[in-house]
Structure formats: C-alpha cells, structure tokens
C-alpha positions as CSV (number, residue, x, y, z in Angstrom):
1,X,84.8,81.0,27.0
2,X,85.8,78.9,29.9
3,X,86.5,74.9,28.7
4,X,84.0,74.2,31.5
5,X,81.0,76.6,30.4
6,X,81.9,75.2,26.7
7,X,81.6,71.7,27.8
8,X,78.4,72.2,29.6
9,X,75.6,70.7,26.9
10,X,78.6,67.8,26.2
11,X,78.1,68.9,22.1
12,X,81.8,67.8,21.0
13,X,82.9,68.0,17.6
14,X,86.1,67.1,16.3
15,X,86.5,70.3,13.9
16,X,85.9,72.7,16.8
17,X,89.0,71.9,18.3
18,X,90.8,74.1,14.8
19,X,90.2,77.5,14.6
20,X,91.2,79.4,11.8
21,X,93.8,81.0,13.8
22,X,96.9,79.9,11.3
23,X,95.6,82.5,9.5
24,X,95.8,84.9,12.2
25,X,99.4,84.3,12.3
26,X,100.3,85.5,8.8
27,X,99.7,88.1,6.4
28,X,96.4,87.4,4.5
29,X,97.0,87.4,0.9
30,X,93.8,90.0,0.1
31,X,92.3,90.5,-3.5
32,X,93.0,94.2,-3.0
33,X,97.3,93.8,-2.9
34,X,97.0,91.4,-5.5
35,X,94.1,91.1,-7.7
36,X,93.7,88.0,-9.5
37,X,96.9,86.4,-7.9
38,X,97.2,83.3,-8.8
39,X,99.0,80.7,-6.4
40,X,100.8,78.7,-8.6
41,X,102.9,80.6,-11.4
42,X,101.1,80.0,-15.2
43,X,101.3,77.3,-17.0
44,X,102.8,75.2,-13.6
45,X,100.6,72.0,-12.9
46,X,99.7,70.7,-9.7
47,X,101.7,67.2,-10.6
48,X,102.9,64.7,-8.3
49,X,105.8,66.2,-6.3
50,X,108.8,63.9,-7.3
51,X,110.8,62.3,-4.2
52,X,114.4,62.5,-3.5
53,X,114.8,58.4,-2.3
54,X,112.2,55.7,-2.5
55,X,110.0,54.8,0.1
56,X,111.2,52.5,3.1
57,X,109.4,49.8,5.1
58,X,105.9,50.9,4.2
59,X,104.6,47.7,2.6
60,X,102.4,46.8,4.7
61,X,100.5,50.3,4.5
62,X,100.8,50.7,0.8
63,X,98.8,47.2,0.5
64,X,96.1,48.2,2.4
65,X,96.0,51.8,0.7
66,X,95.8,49.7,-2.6
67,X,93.1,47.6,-1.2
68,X,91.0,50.8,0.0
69,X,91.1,52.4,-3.7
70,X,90.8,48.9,-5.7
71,X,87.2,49.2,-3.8
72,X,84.9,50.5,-6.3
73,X,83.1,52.5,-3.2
74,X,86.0,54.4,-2.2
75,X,86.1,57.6,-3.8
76,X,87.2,59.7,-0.9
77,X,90.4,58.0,1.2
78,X,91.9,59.9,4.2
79,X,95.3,58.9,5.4
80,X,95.1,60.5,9.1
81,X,98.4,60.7,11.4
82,X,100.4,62.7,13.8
83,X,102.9,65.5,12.1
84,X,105.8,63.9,10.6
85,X,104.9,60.1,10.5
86,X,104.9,60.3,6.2
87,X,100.9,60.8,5.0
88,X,102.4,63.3,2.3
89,X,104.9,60.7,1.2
90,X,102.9,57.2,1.3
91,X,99.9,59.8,-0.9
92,X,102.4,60.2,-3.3
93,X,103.4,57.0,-3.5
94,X,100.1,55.3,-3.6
95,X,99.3,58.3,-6.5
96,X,102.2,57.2,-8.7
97,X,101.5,53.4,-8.5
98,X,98.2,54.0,-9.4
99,X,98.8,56.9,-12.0
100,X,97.8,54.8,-14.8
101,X,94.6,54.1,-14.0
102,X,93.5,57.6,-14.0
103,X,93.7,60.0,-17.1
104,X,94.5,62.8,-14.6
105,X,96.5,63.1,-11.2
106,X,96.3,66.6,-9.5
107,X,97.9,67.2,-6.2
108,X,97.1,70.0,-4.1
109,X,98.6,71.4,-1.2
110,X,96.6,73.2,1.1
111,X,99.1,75.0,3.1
112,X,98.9,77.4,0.3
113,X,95.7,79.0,1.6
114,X,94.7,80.9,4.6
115,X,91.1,80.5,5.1
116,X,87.9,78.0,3.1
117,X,87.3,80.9,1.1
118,X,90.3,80.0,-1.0
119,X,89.3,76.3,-1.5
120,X,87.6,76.1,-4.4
121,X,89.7,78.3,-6.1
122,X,92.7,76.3,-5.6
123,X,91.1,72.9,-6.1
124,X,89.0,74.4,-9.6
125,X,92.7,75.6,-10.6
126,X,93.9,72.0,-10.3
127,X,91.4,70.7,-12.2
128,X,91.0,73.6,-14.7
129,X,94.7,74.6,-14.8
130,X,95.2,77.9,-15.9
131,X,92.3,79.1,-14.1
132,X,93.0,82.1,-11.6
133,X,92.8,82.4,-8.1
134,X,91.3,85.5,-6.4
135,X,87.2,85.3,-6.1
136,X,86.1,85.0,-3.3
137,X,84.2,81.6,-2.5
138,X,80.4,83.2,-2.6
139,X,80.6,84.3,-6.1
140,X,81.5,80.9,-7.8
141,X,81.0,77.3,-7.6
142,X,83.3,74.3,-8.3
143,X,82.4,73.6,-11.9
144,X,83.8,70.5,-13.0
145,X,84.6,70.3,-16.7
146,X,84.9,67.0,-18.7
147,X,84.3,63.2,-17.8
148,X,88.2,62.1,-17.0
149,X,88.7,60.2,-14.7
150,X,90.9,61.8,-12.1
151,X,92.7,61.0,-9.1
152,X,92.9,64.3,-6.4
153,X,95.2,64.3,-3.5
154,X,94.6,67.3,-0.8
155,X,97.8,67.4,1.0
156,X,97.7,68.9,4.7
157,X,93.5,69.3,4.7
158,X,93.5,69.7,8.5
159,X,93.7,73.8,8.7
160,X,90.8,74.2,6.3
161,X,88.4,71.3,7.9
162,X,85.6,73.6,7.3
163,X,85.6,72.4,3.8
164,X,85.2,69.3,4.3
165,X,81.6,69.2,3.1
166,X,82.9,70.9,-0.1
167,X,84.7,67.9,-0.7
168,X,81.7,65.8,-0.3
169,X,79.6,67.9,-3.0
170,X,82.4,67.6,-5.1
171,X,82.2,63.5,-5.1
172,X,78.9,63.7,-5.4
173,X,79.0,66.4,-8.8
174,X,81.3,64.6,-9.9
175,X,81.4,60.5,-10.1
176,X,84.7,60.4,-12.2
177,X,86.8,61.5,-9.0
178,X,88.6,60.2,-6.7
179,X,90.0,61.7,-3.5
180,X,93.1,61.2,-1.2
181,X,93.2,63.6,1.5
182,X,96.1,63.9,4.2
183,X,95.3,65.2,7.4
184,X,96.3,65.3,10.6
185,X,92.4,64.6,11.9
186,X,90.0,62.7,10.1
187,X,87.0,64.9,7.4
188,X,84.3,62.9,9.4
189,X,82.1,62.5,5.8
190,X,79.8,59.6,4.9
191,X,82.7,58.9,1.6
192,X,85.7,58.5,3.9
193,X,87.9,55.5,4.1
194,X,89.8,56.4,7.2
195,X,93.5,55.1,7.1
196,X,95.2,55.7,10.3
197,X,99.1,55.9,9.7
198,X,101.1,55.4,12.7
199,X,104.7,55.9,13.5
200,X,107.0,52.7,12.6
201,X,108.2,49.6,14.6
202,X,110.4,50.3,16.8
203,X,113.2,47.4,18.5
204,X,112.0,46.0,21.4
205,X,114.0,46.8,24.6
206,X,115.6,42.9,24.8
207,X,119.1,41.0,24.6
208,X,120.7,41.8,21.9
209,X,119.5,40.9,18.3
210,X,120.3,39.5,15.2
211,X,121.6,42.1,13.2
212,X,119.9,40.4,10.0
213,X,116.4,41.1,12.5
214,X,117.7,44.3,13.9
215,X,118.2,46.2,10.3
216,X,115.0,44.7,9.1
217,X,112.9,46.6,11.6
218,X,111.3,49.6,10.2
219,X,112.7,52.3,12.0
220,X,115.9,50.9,11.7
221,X,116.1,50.4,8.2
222,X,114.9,53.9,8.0
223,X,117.1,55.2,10.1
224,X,120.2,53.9,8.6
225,X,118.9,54.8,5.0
226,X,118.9,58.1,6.0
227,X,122.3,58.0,7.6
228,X,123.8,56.4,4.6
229,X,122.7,59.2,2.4
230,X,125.0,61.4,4.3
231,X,127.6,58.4,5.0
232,X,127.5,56.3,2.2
233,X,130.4,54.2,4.2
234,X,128.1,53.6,7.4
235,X,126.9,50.1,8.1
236,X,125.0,48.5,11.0
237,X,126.9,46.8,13.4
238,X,127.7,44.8,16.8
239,X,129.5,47.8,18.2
240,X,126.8,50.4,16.9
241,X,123.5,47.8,17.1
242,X,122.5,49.0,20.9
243,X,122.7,52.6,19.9
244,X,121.2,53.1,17.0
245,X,118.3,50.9,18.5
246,X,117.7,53.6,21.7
247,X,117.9,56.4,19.1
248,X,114.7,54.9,17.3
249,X,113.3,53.9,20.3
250,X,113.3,57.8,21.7
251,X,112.0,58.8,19.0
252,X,109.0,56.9,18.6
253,X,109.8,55.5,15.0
254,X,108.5,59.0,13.7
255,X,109.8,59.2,9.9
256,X,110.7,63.1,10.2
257,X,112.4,62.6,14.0
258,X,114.4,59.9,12.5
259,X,115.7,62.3,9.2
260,X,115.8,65.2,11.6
261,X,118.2,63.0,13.6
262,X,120.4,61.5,11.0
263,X,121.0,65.0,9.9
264,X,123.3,65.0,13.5
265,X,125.3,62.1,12.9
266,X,127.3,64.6,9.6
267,X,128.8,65.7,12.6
268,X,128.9,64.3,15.8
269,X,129.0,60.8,16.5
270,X,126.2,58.3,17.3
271,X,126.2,57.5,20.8
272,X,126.7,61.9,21.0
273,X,123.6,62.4,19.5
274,X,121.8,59.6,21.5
275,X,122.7,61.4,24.6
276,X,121.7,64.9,22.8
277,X,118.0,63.1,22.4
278,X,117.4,64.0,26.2
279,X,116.8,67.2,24.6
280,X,115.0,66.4,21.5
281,X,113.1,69.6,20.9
282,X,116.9,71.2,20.8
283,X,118.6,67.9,18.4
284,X,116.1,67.5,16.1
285,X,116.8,70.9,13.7
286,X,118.4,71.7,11.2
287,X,116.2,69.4,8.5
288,X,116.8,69.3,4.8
289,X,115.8,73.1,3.5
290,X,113.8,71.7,0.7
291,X,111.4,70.4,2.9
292,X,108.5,72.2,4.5
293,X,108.6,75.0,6.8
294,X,107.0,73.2,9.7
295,X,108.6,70.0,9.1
296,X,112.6,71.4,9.2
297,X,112.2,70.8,13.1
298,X,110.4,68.4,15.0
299,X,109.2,71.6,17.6
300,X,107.7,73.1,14.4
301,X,106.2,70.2,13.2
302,X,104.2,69.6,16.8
303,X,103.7,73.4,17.0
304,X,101.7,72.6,14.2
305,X,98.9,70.9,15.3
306,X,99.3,72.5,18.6
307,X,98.1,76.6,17.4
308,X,95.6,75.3,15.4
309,X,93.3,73.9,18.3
310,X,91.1,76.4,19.9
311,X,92.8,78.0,23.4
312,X,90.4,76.0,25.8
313,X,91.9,72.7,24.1
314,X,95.3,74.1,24.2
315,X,94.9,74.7,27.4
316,X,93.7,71.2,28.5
317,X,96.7,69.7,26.5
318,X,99.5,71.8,27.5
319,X,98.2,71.2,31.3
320,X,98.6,67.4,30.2
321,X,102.2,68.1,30.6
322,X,102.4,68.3,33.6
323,X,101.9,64.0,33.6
324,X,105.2,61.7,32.6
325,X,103.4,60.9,29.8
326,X,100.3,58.6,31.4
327,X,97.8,59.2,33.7
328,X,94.0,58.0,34.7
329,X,90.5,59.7,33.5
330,X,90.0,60.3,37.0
331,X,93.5,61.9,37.3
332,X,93.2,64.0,34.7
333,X,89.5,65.5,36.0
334,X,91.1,66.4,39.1
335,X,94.4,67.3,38.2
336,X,93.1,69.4,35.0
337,X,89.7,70.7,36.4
338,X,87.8,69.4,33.9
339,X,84.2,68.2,34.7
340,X,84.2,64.1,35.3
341,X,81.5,63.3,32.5
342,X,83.3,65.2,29.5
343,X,87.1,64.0,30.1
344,X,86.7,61.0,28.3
345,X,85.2,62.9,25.3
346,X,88.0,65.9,25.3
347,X,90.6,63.1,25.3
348,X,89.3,61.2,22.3
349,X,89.3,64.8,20.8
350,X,92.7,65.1,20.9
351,X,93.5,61.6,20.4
352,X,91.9,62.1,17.4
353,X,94.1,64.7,16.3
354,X,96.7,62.8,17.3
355,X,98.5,64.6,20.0
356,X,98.1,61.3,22.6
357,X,96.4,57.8,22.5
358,X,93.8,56.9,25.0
359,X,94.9,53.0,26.2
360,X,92.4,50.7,27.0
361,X,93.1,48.5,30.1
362,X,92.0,45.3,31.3
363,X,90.9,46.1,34.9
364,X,90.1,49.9,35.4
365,X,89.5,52.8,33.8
366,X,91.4,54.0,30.1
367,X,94.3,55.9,30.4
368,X,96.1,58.7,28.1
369,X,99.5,58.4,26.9
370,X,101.3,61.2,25.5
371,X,105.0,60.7,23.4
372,X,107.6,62.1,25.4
373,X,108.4,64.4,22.2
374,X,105.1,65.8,22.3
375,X,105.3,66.2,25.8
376,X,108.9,67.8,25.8
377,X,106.9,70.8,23.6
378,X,104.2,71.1,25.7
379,X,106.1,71.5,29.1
380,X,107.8,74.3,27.3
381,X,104.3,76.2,26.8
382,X,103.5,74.9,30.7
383,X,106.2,76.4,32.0
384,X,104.9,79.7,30.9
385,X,101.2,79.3,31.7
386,X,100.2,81.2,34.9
387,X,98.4,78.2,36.1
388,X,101.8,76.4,36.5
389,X,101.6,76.0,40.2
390,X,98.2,75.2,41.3
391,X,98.6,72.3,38.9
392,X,101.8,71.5,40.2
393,X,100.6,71.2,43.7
394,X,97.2,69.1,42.7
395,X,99.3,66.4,40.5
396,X,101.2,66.2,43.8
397,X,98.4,65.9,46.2
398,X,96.7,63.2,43.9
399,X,99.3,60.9,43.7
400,X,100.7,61.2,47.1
401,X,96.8,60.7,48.3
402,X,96.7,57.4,46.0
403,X,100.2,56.2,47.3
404,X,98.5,56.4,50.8
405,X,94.9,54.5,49.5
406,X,96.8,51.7,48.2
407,X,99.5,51.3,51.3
408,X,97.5,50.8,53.7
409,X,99.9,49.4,56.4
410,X,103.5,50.6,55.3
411,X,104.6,47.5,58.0
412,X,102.2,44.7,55.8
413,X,103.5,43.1,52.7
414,X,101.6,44.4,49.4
415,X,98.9,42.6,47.8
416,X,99.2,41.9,43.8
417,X,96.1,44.2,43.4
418,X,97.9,47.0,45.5
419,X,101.0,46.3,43.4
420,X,99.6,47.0,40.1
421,X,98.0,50.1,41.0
422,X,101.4,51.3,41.9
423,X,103.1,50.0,39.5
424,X,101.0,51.7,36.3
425,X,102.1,55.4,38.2
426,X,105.4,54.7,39.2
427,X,106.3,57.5,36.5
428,X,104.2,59.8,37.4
429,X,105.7,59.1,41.2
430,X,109.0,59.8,39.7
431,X,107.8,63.2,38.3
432,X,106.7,64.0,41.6
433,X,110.3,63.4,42.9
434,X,111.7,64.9,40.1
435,X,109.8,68.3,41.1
436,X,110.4,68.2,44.6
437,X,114.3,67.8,43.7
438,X,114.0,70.8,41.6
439,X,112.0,72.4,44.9
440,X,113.9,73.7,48.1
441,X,110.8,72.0,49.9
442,X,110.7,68.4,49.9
443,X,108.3,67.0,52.0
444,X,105.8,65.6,50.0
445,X,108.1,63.9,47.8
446,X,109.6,62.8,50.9
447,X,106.2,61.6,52.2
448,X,105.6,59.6,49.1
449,X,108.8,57.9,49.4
450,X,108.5,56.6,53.3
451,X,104.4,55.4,52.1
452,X,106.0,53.5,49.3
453,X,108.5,51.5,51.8
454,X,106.7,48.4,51.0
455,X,106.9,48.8,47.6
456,X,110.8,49.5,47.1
457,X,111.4,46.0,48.7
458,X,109.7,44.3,45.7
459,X,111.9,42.8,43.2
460,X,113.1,45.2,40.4
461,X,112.4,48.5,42.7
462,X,114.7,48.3,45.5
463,X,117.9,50.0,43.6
464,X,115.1,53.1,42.7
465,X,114.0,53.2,46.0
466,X,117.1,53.7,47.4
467,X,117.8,56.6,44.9
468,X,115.2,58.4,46.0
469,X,115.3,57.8,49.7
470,X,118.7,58.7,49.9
471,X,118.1,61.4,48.1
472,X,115.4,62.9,49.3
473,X,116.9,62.8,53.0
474,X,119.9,64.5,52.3
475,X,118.3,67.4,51.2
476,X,115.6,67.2,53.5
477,X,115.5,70.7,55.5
478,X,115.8,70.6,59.1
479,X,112.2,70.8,60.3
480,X,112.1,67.2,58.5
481,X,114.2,65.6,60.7
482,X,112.2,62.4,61.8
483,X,110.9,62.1,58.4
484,X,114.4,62.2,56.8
485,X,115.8,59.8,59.6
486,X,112.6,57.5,58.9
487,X,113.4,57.3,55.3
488,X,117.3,56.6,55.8
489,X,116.1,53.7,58.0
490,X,113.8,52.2,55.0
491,X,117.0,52.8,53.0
492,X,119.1,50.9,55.6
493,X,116.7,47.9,54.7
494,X,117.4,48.2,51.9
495,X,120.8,48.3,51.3
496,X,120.7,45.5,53.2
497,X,118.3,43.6,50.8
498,X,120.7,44.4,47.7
499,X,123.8,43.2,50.3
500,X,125.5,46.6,50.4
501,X,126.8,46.4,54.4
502,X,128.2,49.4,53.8
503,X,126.2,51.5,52.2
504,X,123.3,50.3,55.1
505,X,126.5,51.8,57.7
506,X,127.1,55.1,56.3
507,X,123.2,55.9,56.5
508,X,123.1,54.3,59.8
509,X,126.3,56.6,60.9
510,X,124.0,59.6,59.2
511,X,121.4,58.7,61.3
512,X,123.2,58.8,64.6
513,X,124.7,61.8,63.7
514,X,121.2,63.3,63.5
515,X,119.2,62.1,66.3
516,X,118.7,63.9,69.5
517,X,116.3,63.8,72.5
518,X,113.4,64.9,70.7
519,X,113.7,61.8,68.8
520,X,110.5,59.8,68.4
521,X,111.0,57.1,70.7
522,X,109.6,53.8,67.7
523,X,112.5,55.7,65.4
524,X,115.6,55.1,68.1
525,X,114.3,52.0,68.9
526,X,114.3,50.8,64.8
527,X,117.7,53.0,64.5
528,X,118.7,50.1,67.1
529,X,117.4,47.0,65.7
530,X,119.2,47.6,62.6
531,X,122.7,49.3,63.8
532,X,122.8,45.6,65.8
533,X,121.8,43.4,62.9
534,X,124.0,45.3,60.3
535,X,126.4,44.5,62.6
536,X,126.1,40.9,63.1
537,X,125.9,40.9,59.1
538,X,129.1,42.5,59.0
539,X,131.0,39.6,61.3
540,X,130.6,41.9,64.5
541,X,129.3,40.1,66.7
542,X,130.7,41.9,69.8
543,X,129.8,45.4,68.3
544,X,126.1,44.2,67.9
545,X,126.3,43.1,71.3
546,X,127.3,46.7,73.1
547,X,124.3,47.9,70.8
548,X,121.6,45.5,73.0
C-alpha cells in the first residue's frame, strides 16, 4: 500500500512500523522438523550472561536504573536505544547489582524466536526451566508457578512487539515479577518506566584539552579501554590526544562503533584508521566472534532495525538519505512526497525507533537529524532505489529555490535573519555541490553558488566559498560560459578579501582568456573594475592605469 493511502486517516502506531518480516528472512523452526524442540539445551538456565570486562562510564545511567527499580511501582522497566549503544550490557549490569534482592534472575533473549507464537513458550521455560518449547501459543497460557520473587530481563523485545500486551498480563498474573526489557522502540504499556539510553559524551571540537579531562570523557575512556585490551602498552597522550578524540567524535560515542573500531588499531595505526572512518560502514568489521550476529559490524547492527520496519517506512527513511544528515519538516514533505500534515508524525515514528532525532528549534519549524553512520547505510539502499533521481533533482530544486528566497539582492549585504536561514542548510548546500561534482552537468550547483555571493563574504565562509566557486567554473561546460565567468569574478572578490593577489590574478587571467563579444556587457565591465583594482593592490599602478 502506498505510504500516502496508509497515512490517509493519520492512525500512527509505533508497532506498525515492525513487521514480522525477520522471520521472513530465515528458516522457520516448525513443530513438524522438530517436535518438541526445545531452544535452550536441558538442564541449561536462562542465567545472567557473564561479561568479558566491567562496565565503563555508565554511572550516571546505572543510578537512575537503580532509582526506577528501588520504586515500588515499577515492575516493568524498558531501557530503549539505537543498536549498539549497550541496553543488553547496562540490563545485565543493573540485574547483577540487584540480584540479591530477588530469589530468582531469568534472562531471556528474544532473538531466539521468529514470530509471538513462540513467546510464551520461551518466557514459561525461563520461569519453569525444563519446560519444553514447541506448542503453539493458542493451546497454552503462561502459568506462573510459585510466589518468588523474580527479576525477568527480555533482551532485544523489539522484533516480537506484538507481545507486548503479553507482558502486561503477565505483571498483572503475577505481582512477584519484575520486568527489564531491552528494545530498540519503546512496549508503549501503562507499567513501563521508559529509560532512553543514548550514545556517550563525546570531546567537544575545542583547543586542546587536559589530558586528565580528555581520558575522563566517556567515549574516551571507552575507547582506550577497549584498545588496551588489545595493547595493554597503549596510553593516552599529547601526540595521540587529537586523534583519538575525532575517532569518537565520528562515531557518535556508540559503544559497539567504538569496540568495532579498536578492533583496527591490532593492525594499523591510529591516525590510519581515523582516515579509514570516512568509510565507516567498510572499518567498522571484523567484531569479537563471541558477540552477536548483528552486532560483529556496525552495517549489520543498523541493518537491524532497518528490515524490520514495514517497506512504506523503509522507504521514507532510506529517501532521508538523500539529506547531509538535517533538513526541515517542510523539506522533507516536498523532497520525500509525503503529505504536509503527517510528516511530523512519521518522523517521531522513526525517532522513536531511533534511526534519527527530531531537534527542536527556537525560531522555526523542528528539524530531523540523522548520524552520519546511519546515513552512510542508508545511501547504500538509496543508491539502489529506482526513485534515486527524481529525488535527487527535487532536493536540488528546493534548496536552490530557498538560496534564492533568502538572497534577495545578491549586490545587498545579508541580514542576520537571512543569515541564519542559510547558515542551518549550509550542509545540505554542500551535498548539492557534492552531487553536481559527481554530475557532468553543473549548473544548478553553479547557480547556487553565484546566489550565495553574499554569503561567502561573511566571516568564516569565504575559504568555502572559494572552493566551490573555483570549482564549480572549471568544470563548468561551455554553454555556461557567463555563469562560470560570473562566479570566477565573485571568487576574484574573494581572494581578494582573504589577501591572496594572486590567486584573484590567475582567475582574472582565466577570465580574459574566456570572454568574447557575446560577453554580457555588466560582466566585462566588473571583469574591468577588478583587473584595475587587483592591480593597484598589487603596487601596479601604471598597469591599472592602461586598464581605465
């Protein structure tokens, strides 16, 4: 079904985005191959996995975990999070520390089932172990035995979130349990404590730091514990501080990208793999193999949460791509064709399952944001999606129709207003001169760079906008003549403005090469104003003067 037919009566809820289609993409495990199979061998219990090194910089969370469960009301606690940022390990940890205060600690993982129908199953075989799984879900209920208390952790709940009302029937059967659930989108039940775990701290793109400060920074520390597991003899340091500061920074402070990229530095050195993190869909392999499947890269970790949405959302996400990583409600209903009154709504959707983060702003309208390793995947599926180049050429016409609304006059200075707006889609201006460089037509990137004139002589955009001007004009095709000449004059100015005289010559020499008598008579007469006053900047006074 189209996303806009589905969207019609605005009736969004969260679970709809998963499907069941994980399932679809392996072998079902059927009663008939395997009667009575049971999913964990006999006599194995569903205890606490033990961890391989203690938990690092997660204080603050593991307080407020303790807080949520000290609460005699909490019975069911979700810790909800993109893949990778460490709900499975901060459940455990949380678990053990509060292992004596429950006769009984189960913990399930979910990724051992296919469909709801082997829910109950599983979760009566933790709680009754030696129980067998196999019967299918109408022809038994979840009887709880005994009065223990017991503390239940349902590890990776988000590909079975149609059983989230079983889990409320069991807290309600059953007032001796409690409940920690992992998931990658929140149960939505009238029991849930919703704990939102976000990536860590990252170093804050400054002077340099303390190294005492620096190290003490979650993703850091993490970082560098990981590293010394593998080099026991690395440390921290002046030389290595910047570096290994970038590397977090790229990554977003994601716990699994970080281990993912330690795993590199066995074998190639540090400011090798920071440079390997333009890539990071290709760097971050090769995880530990004890860990799970989906987490031994960071592509299958994101592919993760990315086949279990339903195609109309994959769709919507995937086209999201096409965005450096930000854009505008209003951008994204034109750019994406969805319908203006349910973008809001789709975006909070997959906010909520944590594949972007909506950004509230203080004048105008929210705006997505989307980390650039999620992204990296996504652009991967785009590039494959037959819709590729419509939605190529609408993110172009947008923003080069915005440039053009907010510059006015490209001869009158910019208001602060004016400079804002452009300021908050600069990237998404460079993505458009990114494509057009990849193009062998470059006129609207072109375009956008002679309506932005104004804007490259602010302070802190001149150097860029003489990138792209430059740029831009020398591989300009010939039916662009005036507009390549026009934007080698802007980048005359300047070169001027950064007081490169000779930079501002050679484009001026480029620009006499290419004139001729079609030439638009306001362009030869601004070719001329500047030739003379480069000159005079250049002590040539006499060579100005023959220009006159």
């Amino acid at each position: 079904m189209p996303l806009t037919s589905q969207f019609e009566n605005c009736e969004f809820d969260p679970t709809d985005v998963f499907l069941a289609s994980a399932a679809a993409d392996s072998d079902d495990i059927t009663e008939s191959e395997h009667p009575a199979i049971s999913l964990k061998p006999p006599g194995l219990t569903f205890a606490l996995p033990a961890q391989p090194m203690p938990i690092v910089c997660r204080d603050d969370v593991l307080v407020q975990l303790a807080e949520y469960l000290d609460s005699p009301d909490c019975r069911l606690l979700t810790l909800a999070g993109p893949g990778g940022v460490g709900k499975t390990r901060l459940a455990c940890e949380i678990a053990q520390r509060y292992k004596r205060r429950h006769e009984n600690v189960r913990f399930v993982d979910l990724t051992q089932i296919k469909s709801i129908d082997e829910f109950v199953p599983l979760v009566q075989q933790a709680l009754e172990p030696g129980r067998l799984v196999g019967t299918p879900l109408a022809d038994q209920n979840l009887v709880m035995l005994g009065n223990q208390r017991t503390l239940l952790i349902l590890d990776n709940f988000e590909h079975v979130l149609d059983a989230a009302p079983l889990v409320a029937d069991m807290l309600t059967d059953a007032p001796w349990l409690q409940i920690i659930v992992t998931s990658r989108v929140a149960l939505r039940l009238r029991w849930e404590r919703l704990c939102t775990i976000a990536s860590l701290d990252t170093p804050p793109v400054s002077d340099k730091m303390n190294l005492d400060k620096l190290a003490a920074i979650p993703s850091v520390a993490l970082f560098t514990a990981f590293v010394c597991r593998l080099q026991p003899d690395f440390r921290l340091t002046a030389d290595n501080a910047e570096i290994v500061s970038e590397i977090c920074r790229r990554l977003d402070g994601i716990p699994l990208a970080l281990e993912l990229a330690a795993a590199n530095v066995r074998d190639k050195p540090l400011d090798r793999l920071l440079e390997r993190l333009d890539r990071p869909l290709e760097t971050l392999v090769r995880g530990p193999r004890d860990l799970p499947a989906r987490q031994q890269t960071m592509r299958d970790a994101i592919e993760w949460s990315y086949r279990l949405l339903t195609p109309d959302y994959q769709r919507v996400v995937r086209h999201l791509a096409i965005f450096a990583g930000t854009g505008s409600m209003t951008a994204v209903s034109r750019i994406v064709h969805l319908p203006e009154d349910v973008t809001q709504d789709v975006l909070d959707d997959l906010a909520e399952h944590h594949l972007l983060t909506i950004i509230e702003v203080e004048q105008g309208e929210p705006r997505f944001q989307m980390s650039p390793i999620v992204r990296d995947y996504l652009a991967v599926q785009l590039s494959n999606d037959d819709a590729y180049s419509g939605l190529r050429q609408r993110f172009i016409d947008h923003y080069c129709e915005l440039a053009a609304d907010v510059v006015a006059d490209p001869n009158e200075p910019l208001g602060h207003q004016a400079v804002s707006a452009l300021e908050v889609e600069m990237t998404n201006f460079q993505r458009i001169f990114d494509l057009e460089s990849e193009s062998e037509h470059c006129e609207h990137g072109l375009s956008l760079a002679i309506t932005l004139a104004p804007f490259w002589s602010r302070p802190g955009h001149i150097s860029r906008g003489r990138k792209w001007l430059q740029h831009l004009a020398s591989v300009a095709p010939d039916d662009r003549q005036e507009q390549r000449n026009q934007a080698r004059i802007i980048a005359v100015r300047l070169a001027v403005m950064a007081g490169d005289m000779r930079a501002a010559q050679r484009l001026l020499d480029a620009v006499r090469i290419d004139l001729d008598e079609h030439t638009d008579g306001d362009l030869r007469a601004r070719f001329n104003a500047w030739s003379c006053y480069v000159q005079i900047l250049r002590g040539d006074v006499r060579g100005a003067a023959t220009l006159l």
